[in-house]
PDB file with one MODEL, atoms N, CA, C and O in Angstrom:
MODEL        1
ATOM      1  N   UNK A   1     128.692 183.432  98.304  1.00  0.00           N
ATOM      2  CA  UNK A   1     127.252 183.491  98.179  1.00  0.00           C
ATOM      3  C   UNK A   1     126.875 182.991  96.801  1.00  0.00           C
ATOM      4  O   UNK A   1     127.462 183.560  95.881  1.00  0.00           O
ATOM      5  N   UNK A   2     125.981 182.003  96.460  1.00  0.00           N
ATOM      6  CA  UNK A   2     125.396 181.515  95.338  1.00  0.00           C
ATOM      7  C   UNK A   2     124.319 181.889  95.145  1.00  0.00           C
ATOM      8  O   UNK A   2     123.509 181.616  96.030  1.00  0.00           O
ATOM      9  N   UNK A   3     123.900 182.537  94.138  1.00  0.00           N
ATOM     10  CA  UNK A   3     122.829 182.726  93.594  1.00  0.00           C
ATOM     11  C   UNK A   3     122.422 181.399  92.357  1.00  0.00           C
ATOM     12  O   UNK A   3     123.197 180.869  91.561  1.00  0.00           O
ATOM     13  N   UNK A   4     120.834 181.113  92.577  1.00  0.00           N
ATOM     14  CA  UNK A   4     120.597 180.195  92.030  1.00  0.00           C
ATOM     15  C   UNK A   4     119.851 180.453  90.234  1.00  0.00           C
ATOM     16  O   UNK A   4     118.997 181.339  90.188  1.00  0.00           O
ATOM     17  N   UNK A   5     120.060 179.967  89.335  1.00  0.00           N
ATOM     18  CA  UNK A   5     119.539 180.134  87.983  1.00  0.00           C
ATOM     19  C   UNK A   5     118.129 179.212  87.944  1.00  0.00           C
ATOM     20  O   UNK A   5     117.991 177.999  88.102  1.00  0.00           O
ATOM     21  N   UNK A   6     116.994 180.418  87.633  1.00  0.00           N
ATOM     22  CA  UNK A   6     116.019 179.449  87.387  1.00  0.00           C
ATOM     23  C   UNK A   6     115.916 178.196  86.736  1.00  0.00           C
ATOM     24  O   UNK A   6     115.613 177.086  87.174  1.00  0.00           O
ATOM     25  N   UNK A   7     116.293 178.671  85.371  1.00  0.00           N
ATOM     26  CA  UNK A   7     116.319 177.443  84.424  1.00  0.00           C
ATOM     27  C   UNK A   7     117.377 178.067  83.728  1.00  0.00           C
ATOM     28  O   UNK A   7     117.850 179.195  83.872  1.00  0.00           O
ATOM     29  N   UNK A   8     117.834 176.656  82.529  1.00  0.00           N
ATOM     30  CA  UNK A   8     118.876 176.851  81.820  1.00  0.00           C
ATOM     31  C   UNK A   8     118.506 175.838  80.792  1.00  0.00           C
ATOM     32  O   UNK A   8     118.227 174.659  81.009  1.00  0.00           O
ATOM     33  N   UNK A   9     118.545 176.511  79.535  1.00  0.00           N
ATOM     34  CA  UNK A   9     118.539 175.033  78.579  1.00  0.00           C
ATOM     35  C   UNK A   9     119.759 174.828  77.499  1.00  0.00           C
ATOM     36  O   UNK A   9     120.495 175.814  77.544  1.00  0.00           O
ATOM     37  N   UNK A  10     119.945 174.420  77.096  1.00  0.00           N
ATOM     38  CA  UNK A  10     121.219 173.852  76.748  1.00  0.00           C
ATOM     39  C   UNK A  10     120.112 173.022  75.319  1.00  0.00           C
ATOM     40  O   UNK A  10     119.116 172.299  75.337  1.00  0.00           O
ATOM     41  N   UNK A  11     121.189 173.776  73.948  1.00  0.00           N
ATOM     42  CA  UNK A  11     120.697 173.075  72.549  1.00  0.00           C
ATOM     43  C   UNK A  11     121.729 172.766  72.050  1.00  0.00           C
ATOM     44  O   UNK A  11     122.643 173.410  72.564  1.00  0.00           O
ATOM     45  N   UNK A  12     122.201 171.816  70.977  1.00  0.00           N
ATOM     46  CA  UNK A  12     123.313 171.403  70.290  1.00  0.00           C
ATOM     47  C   UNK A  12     123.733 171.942  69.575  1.00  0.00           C
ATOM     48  O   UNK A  12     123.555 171.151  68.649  1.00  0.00           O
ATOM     49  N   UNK A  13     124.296 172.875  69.078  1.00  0.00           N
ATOM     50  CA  UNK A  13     124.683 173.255  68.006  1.00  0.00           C
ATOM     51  C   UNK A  13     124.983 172.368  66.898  1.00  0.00           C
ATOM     52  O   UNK A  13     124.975 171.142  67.017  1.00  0.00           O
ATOM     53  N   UNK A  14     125.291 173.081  65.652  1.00  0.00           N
ATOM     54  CA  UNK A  14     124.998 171.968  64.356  1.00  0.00           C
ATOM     55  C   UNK A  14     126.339 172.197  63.896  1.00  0.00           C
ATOM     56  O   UNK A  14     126.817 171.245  63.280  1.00  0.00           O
ATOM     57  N   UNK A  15     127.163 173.333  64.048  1.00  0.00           N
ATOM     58  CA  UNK A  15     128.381 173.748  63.326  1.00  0.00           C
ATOM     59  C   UNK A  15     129.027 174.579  64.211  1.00  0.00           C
ATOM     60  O   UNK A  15     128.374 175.255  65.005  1.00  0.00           O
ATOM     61  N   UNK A  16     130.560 174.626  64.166  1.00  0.00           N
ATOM     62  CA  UNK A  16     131.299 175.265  64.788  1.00  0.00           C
ATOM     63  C   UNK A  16     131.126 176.644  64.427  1.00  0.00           C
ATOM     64  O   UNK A  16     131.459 177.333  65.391  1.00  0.00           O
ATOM     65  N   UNK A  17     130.781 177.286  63.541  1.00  0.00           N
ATOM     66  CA  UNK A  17     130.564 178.061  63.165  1.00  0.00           C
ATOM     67  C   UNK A  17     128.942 178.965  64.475  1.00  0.00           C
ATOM     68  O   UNK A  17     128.868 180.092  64.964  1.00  0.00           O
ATOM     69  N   UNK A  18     128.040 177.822  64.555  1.00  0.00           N
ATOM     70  CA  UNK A  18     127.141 178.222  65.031  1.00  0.00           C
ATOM     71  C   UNK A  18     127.290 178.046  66.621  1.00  0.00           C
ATOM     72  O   UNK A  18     126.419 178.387  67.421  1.00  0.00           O
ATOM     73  N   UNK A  19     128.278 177.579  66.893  1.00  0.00           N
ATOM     74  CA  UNK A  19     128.555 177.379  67.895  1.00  0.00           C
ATOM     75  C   UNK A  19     129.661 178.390  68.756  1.00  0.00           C
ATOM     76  O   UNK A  19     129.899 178.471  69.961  1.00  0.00           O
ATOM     77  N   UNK A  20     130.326 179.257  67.333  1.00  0.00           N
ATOM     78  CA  UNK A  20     131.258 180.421  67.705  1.00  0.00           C
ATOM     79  C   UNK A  20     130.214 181.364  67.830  1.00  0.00           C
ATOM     80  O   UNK A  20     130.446 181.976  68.873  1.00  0.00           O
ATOM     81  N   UNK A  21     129.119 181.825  67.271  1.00  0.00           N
ATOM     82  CA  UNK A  21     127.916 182.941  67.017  1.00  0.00           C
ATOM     83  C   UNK A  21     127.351 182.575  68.215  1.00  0.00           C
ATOM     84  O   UNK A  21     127.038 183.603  68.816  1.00  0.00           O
ATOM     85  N   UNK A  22     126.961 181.183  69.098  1.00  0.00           N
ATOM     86  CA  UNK A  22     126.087 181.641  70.167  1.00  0.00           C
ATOM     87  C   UNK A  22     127.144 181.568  71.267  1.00  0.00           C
ATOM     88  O   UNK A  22     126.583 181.397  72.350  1.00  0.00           O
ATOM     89  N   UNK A  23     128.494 181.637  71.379  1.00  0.00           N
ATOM     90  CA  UNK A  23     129.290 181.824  72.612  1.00  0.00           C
ATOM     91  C   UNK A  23     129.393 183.296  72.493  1.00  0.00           C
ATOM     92  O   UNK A  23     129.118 183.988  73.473  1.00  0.00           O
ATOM     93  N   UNK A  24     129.736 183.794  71.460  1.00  0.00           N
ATOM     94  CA  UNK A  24     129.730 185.497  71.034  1.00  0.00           C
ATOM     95  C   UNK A  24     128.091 186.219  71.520  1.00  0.00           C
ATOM     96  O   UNK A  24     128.043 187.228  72.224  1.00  0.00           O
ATOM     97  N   UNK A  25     127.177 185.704  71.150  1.00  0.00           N
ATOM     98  CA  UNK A  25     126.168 186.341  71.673  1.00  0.00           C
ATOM     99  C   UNK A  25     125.411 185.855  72.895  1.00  0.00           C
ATOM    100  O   UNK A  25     124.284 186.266  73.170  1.00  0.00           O
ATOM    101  N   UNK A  26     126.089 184.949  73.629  1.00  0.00           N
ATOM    102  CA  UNK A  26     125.887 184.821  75.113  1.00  0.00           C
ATOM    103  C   UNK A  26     126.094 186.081  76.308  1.00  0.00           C
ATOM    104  O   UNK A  26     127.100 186.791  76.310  1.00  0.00           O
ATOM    105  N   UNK A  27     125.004 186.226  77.286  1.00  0.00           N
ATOM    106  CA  UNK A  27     125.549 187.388  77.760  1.00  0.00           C
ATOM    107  C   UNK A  27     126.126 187.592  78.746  1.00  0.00           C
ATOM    108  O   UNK A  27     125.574 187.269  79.798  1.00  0.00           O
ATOM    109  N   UNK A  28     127.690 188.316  78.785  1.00  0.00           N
ATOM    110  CA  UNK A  28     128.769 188.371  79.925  1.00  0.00           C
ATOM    111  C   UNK A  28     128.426 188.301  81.329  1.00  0.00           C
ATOM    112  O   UNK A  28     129.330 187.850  82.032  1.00  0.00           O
ATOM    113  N   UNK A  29     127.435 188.605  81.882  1.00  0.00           N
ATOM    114  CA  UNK A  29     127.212 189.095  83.121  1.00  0.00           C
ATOM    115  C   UNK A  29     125.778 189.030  83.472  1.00  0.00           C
ATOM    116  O   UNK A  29     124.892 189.452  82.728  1.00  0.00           O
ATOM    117  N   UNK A  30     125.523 188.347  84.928  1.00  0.00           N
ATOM    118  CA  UNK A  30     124.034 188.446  84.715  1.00  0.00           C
ATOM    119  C   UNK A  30     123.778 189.533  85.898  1.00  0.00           C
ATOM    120  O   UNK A  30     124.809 189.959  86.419  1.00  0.00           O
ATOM    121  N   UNK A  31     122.526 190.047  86.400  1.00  0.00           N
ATOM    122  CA  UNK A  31     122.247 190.996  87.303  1.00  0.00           C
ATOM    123  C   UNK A  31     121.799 190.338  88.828  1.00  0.00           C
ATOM    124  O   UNK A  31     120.804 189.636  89.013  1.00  0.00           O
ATOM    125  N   UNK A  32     122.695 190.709  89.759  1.00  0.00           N
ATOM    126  CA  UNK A  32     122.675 190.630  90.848  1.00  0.00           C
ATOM    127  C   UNK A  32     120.870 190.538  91.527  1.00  0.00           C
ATOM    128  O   UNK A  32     120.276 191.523  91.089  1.00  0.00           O
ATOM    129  N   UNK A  33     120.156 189.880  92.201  1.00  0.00           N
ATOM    130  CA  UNK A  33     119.201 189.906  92.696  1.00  0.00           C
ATOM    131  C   UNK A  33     119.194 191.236  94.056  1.00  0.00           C
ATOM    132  O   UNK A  33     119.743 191.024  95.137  1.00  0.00           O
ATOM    133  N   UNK A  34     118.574 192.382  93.775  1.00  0.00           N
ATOM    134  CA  UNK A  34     118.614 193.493  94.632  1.00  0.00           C
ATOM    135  C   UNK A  34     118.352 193.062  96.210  1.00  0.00           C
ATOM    136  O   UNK A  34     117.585 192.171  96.573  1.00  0.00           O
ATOM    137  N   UNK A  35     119.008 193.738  96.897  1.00  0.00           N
ATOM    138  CA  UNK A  35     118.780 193.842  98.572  1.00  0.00           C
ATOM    139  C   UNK A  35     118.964 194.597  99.079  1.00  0.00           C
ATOM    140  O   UNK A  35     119.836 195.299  98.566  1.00  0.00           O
ATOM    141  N   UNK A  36     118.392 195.122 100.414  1.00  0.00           N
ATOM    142  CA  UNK A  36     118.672 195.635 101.154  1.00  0.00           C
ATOM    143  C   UNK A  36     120.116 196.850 101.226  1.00  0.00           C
ATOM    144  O   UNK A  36     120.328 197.972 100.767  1.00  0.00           O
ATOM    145  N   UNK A  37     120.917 195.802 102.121  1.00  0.00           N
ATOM    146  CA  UNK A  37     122.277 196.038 102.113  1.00  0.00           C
ATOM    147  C   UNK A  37     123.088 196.043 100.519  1.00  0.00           C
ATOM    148  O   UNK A  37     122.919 195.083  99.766  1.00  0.00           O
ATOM    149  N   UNK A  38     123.877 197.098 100.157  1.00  0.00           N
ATOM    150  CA  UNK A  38     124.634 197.015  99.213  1.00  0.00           C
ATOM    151  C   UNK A  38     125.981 196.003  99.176  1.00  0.00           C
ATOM    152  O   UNK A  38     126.631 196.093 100.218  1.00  0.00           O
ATOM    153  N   UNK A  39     126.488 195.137  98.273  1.00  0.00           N
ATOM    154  CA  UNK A  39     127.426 194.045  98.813  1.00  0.00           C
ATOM    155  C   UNK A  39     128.427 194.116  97.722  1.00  0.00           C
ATOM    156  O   UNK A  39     127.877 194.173  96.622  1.00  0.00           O
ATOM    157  N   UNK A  40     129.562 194.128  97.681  1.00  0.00           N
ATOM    158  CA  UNK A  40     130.429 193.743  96.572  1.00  0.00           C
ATOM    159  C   UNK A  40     130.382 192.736  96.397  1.00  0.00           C
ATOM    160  O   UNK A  40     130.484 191.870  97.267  1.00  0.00           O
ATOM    161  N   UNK A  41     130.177 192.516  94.977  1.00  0.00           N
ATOM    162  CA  UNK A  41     130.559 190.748  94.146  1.00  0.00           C
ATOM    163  C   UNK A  41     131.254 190.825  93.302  1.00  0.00           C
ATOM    164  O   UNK A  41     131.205 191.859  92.636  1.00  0.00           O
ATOM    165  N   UNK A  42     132.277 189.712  92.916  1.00  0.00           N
ATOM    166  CA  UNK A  42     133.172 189.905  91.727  1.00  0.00           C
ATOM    167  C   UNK A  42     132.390 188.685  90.784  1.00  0.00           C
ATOM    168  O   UNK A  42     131.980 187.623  91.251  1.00  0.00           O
ATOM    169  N   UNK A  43     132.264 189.209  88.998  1.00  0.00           N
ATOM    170  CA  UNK A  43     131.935 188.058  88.467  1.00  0.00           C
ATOM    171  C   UNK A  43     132.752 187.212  88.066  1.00  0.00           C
ATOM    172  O   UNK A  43     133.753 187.747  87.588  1.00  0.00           O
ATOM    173  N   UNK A  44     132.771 185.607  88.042  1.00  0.00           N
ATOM    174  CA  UNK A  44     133.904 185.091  87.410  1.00  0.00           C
ATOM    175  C   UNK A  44     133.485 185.215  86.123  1.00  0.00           C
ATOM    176  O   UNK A  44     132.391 185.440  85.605  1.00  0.00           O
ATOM    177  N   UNK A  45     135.291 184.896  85.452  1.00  0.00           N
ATOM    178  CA  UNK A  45     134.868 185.377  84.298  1.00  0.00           C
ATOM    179  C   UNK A  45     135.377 183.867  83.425  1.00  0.00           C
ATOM    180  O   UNK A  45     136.368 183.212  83.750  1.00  0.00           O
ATOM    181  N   UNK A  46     134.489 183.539  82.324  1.00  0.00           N
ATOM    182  CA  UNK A  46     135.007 181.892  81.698  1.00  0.00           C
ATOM    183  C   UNK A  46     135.414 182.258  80.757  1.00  0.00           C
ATOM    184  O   UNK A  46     135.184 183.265  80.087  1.00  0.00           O
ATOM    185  N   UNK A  47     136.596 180.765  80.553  1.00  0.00           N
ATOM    186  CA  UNK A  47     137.120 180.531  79.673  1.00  0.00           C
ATOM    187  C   UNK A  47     136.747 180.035  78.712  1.00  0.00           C
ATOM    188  O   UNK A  47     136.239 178.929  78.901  1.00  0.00           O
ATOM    189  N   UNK A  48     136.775 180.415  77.598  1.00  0.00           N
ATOM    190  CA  UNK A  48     136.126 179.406  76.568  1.00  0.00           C
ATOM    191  C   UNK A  48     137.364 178.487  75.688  1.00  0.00           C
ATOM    192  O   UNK A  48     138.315 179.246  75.505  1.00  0.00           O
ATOM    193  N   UNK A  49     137.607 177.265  75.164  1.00  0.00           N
ATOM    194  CA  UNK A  49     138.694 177.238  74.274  1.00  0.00           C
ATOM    195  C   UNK A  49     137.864 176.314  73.501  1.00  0.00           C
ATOM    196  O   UNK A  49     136.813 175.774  73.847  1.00  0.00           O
ATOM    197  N   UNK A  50     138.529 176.216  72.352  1.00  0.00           N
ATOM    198  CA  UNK A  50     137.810 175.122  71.008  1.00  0.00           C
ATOM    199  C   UNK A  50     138.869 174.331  71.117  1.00  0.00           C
ATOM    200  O   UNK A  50     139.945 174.430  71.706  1.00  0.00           O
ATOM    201  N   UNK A  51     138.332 173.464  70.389  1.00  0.00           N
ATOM    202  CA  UNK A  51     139.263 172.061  70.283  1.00  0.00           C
ATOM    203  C   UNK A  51     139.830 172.632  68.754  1.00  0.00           C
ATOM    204  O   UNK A  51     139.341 173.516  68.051  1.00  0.00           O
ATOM    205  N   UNK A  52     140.836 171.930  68.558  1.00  0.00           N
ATOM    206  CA  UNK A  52     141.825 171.639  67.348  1.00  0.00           C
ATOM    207  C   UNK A  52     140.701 171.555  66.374  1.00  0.00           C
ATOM    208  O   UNK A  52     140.567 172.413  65.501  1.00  0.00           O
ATOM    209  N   UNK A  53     139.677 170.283  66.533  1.00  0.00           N
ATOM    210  CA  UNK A  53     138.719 170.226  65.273  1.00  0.00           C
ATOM    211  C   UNK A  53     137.781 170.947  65.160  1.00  0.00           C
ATOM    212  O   UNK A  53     137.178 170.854  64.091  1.00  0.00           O
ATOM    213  N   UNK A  54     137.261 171.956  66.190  1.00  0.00           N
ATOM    214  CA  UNK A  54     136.248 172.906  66.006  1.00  0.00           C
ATOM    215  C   UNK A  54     136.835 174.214  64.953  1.00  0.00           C
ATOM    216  O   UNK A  54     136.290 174.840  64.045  1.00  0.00           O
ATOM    217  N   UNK A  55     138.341 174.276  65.625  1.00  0.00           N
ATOM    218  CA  UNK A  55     138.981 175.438  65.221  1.00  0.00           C
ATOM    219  C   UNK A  55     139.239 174.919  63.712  1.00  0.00           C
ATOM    220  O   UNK A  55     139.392 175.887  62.968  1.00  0.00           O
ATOM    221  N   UNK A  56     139.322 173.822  63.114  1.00  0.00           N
ATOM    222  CA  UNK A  56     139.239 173.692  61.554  1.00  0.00           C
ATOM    223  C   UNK A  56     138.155 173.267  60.656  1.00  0.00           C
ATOM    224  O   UNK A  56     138.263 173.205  59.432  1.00  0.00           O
ATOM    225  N   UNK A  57     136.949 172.934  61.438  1.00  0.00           N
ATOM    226  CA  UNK A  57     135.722 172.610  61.092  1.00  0.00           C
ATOM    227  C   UNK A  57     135.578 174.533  60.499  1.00  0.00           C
ATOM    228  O   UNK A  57     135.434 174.891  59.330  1.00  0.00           O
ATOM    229  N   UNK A  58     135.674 175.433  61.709  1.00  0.00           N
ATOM    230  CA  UNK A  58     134.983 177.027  61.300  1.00  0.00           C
ATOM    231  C   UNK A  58     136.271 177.286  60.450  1.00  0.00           C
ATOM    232  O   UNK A  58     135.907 178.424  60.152  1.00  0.00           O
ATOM    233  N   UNK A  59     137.455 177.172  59.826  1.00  0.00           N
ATOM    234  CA  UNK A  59     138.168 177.443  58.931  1.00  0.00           C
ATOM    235  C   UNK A  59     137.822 176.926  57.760  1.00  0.00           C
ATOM    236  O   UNK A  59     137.887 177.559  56.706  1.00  0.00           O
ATOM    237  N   UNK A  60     137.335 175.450  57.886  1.00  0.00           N
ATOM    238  CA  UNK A  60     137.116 175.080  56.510  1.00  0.00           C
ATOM    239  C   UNK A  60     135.587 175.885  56.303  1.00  0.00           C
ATOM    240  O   UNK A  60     135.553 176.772  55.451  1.00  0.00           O
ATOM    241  N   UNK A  61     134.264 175.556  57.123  1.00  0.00           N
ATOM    242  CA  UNK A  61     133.435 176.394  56.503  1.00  0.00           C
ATOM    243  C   UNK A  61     133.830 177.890  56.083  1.00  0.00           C
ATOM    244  O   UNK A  61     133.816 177.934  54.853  1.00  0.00           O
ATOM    245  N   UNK A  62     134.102 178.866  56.514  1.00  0.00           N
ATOM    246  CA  UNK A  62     134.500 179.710  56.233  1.00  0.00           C
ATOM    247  C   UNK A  62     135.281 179.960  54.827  1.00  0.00           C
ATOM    248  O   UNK A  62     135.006 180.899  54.080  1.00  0.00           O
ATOM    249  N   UNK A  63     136.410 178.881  54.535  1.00  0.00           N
ATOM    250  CA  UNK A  63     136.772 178.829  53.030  1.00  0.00           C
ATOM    251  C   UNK A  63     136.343 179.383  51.875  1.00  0.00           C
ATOM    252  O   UNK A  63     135.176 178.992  51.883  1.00  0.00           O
ATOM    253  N   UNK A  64     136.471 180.058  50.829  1.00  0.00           N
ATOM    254  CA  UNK A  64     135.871 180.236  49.681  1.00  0.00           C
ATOM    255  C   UNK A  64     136.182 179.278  48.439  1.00  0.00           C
ATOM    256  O   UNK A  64     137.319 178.809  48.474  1.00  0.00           O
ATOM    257  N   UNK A  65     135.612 178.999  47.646  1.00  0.00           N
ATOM    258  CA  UNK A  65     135.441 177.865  46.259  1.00  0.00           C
ATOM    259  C   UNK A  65     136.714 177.937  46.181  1.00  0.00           C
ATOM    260  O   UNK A  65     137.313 176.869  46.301  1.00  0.00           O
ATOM    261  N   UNK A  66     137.565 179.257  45.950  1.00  0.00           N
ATOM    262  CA  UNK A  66     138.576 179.502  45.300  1.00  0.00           C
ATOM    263  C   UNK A  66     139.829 178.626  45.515  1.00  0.00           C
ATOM    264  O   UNK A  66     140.504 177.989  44.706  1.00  0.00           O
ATOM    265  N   UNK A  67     139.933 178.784  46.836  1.00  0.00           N
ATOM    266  CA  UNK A  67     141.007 178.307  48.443  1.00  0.00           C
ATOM    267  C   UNK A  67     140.538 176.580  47.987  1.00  0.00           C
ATOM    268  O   UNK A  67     141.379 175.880  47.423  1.00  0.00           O
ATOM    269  N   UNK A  68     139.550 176.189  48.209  1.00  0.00           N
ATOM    270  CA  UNK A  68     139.054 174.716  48.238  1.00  0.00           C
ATOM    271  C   UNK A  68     139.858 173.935  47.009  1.00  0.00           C
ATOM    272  O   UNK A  68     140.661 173.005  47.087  1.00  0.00           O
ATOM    273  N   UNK A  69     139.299 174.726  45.717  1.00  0.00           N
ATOM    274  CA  UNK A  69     140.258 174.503  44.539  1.00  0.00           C
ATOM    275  C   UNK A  69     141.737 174.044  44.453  1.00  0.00           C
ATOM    276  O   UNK A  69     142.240 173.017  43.999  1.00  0.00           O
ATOM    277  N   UNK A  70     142.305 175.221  45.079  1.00  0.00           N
ATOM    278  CA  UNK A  70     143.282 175.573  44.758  1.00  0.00           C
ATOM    279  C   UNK A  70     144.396 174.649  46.037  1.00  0.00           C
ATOM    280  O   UNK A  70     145.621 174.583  45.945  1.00  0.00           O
ATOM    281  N   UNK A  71     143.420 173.928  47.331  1.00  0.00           N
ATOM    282  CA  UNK A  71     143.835 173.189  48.188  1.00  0.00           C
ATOM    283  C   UNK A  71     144.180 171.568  47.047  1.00  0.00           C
ATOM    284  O   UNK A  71     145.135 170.953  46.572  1.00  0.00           O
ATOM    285  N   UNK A  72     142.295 171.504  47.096  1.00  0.00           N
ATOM    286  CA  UNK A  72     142.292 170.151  46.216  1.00  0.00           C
ATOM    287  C   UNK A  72     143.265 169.888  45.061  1.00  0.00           C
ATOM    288  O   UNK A  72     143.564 168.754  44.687  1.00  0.00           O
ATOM    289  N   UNK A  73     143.761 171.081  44.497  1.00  0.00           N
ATOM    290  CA  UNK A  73     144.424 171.034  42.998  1.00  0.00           C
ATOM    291  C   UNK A  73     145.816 170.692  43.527  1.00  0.00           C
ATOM    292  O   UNK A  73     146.473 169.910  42.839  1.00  0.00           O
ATOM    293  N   UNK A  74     146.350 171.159  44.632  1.00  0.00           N
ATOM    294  CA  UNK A  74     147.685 170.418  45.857  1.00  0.00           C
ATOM    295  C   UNK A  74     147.774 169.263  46.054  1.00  0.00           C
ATOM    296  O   UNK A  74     148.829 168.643  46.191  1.00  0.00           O
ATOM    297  N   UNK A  75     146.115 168.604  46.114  1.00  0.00           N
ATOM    298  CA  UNK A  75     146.812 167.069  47.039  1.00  0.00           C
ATOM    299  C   UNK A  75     145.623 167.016  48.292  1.00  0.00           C
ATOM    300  O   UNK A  75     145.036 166.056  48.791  1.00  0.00           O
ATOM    301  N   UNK A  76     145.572 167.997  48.473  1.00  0.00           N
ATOM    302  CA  UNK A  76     143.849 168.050  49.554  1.00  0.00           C
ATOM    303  C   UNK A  76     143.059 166.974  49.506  1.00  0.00           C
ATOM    304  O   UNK A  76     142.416 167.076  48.461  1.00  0.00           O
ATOM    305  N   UNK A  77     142.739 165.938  50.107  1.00  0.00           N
ATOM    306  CA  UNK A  77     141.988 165.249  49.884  1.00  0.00           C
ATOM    307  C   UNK A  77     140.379 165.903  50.949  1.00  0.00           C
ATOM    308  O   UNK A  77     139.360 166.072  50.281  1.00  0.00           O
ATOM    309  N   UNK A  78     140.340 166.044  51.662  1.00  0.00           N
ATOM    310  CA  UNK A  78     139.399 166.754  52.243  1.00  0.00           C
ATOM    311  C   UNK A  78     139.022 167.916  51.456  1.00  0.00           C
ATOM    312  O   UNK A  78     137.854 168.236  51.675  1.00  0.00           O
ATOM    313  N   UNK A  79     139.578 168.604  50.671  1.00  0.00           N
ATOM    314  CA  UNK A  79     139.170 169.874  49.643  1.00  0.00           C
ATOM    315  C   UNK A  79     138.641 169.208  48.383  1.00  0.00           C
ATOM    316  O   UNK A  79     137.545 169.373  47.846  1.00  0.00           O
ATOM    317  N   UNK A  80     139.728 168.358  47.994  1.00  0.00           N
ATOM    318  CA  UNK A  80     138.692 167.628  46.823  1.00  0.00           C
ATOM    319  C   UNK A  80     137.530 167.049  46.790  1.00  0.00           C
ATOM    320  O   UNK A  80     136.624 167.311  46.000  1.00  0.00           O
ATOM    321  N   UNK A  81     137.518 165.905  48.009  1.00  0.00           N
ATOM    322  CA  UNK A  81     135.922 165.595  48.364  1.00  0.00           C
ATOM    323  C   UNK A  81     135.176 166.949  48.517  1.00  0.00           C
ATOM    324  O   UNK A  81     134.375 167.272  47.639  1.00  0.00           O
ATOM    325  N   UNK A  82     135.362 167.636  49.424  1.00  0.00           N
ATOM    326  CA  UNK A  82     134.373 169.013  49.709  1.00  0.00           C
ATOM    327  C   UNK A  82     133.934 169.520  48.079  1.00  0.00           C
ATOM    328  O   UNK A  82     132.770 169.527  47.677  1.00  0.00           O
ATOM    329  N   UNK A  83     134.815 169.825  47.477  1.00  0.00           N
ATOM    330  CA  UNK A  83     134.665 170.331  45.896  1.00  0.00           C
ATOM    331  C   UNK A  83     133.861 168.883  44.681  1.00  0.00           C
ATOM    332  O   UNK A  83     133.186 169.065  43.667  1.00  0.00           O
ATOM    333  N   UNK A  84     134.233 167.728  45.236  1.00  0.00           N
ATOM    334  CA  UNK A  84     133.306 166.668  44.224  1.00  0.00           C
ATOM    335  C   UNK A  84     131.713 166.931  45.311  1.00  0.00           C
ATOM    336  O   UNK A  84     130.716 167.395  44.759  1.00  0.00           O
ATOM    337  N   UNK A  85     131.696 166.757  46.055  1.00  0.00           N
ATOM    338  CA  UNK A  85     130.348 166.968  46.779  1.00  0.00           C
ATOM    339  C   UNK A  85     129.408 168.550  46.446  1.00  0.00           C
ATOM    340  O   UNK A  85     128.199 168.782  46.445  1.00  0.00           O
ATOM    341  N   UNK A  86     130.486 169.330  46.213  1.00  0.00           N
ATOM    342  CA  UNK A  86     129.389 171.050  45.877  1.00  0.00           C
ATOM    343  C   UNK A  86     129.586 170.764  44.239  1.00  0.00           C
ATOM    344  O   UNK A  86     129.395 171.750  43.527  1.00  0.00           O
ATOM    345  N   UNK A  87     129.856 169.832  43.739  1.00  0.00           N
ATOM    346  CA  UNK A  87     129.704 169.693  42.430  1.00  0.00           C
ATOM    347  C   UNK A  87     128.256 168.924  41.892  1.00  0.00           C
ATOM    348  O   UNK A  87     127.567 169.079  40.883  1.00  0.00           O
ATOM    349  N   UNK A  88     128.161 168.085  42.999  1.00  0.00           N
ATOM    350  CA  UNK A  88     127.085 166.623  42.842  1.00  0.00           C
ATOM    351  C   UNK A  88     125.843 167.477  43.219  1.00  0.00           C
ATOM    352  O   UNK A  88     124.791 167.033  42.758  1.00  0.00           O
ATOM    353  N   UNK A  89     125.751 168.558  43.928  1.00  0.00           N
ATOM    354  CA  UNK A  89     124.730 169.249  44.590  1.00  0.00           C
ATOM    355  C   UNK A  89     124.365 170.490  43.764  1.00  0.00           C
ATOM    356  O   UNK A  89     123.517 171.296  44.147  1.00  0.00           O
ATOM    357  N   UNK A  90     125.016 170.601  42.661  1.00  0.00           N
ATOM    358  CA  UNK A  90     124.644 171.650  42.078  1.00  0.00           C
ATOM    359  C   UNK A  90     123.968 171.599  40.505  1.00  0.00           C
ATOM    360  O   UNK A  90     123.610 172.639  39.953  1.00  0.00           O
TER     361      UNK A  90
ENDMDL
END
């Protein structure tokens, strides 16, 4: 049995980060349309997975100055740019 969704809209997210916050506050389960007869339904339940680059896009935001530093001061070239860029902006 299908139940149909009025509407649905769908926005882009800007960051993996914002994109982990609205899968987390999406809501699990929606409510059965009442009837008559009582019916068992099972909900499916989804999978979510991130890609490789989502999963290091929300690691690097997440980072602190410190970590970025101390990457870039290694050999980081992605930490060093990140660290010459919060330099140029400040």
């Amino acid at each position: 049995m299908a139940n149909s969704v009025p509407s649905i809209t769908h926005k882009t997210p800007v960051s993996a980060t914002e994109a982990l916050a609205e899968v987390k506050s999406a809501p699990a389960t929606q409510k059965p349309a009442k009837s008559s007869t009582p019916t068992v339904t099972s909900v499916p339940k989804d999978t979510v997975t991130f890609t490789n680059a989502a999963q290091t896009a929300l690691q690097e935001s997440q980072e602190t100055r410190a970590q970025t530093a101390k990457e870039a001061a290694s050999g980081d070239r992605q930490a060093a740019q990140l660290q010459a860029k919060e330099s140029k902006t400040k």
